[in-house]
C-alpha positions in Angstrom: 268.5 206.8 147.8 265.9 206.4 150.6 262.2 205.5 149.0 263.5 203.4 146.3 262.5 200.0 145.5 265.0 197.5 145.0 264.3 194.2 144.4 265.2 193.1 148.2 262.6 195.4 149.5 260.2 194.3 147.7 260.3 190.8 148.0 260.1 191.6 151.6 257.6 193.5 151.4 255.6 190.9 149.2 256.3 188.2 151.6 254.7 190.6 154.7 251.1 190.3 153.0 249.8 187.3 154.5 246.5 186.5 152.1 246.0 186.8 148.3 244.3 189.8 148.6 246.5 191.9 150.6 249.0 190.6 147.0 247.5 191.3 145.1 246.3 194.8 146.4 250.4 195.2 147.1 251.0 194.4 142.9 248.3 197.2 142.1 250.1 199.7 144.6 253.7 198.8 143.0 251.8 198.6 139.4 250.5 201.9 139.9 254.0 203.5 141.6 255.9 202.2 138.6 253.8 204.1 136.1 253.3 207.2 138.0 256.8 207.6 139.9 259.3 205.2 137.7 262.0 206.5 139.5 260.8 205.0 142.9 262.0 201.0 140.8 265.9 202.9 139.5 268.4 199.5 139.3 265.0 196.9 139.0 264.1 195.4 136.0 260.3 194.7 136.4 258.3 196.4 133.8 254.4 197.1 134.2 253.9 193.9 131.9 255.1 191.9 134.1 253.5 193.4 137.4 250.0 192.5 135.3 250.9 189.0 135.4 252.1 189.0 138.4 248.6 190.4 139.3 246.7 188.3 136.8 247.8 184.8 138.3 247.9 186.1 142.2 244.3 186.7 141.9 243.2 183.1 140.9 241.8 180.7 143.0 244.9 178.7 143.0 247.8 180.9 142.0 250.9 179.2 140.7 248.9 175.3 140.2 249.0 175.5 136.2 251.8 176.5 135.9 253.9 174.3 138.2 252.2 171.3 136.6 253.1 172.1 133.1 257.0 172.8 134.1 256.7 169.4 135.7 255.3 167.8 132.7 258.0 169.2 130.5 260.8 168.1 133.4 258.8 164.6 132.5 259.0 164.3 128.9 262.7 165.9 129.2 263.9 163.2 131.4 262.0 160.3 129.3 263.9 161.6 126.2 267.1 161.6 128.0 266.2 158.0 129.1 266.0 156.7 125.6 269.4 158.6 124.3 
């Protein structure tokens, strides 16, 4: 099974590019592999919908800052509703 992606592999491989831009360039490479060579991904579940996200918030100025503030304000209002129950 040598040359398949797994999901190990490619976190580590994710976590070796060192700036947003090798990232995102690393998203468009897998993006690419998963349409052209499907098999390479057998036993992962990430689609090419999801590698466009991926892709899509990596290449912001500020990946990851919109939406770790809206799962904090919904932790907010969940714990203020629990606080009046």
């Amino acid at each position: 099974m040598e040359g398949i992606y797994n999901q190990e592999n490619l976190f580590i491989e994710f976590k070796m590019q060192k700036t947003k831009a090798n990232k995102v360039k690393f998203l468009k490479e897998m993006k690419e592999l998963k349409q052209t060579q499907p098999s390479l991904f057998r036993g992962t579940k990430i689609s090419v919908k999801q590698f466009d996200n991926l892709i899509n918030e990596w290449s912001k100025p500020h990946p990851w800052r919109e939406i770790n503030a809206e799962i904090k304000r919904n932790n907010k209002l969940i714990n203020e509703e629990e606080r009046l129950n």
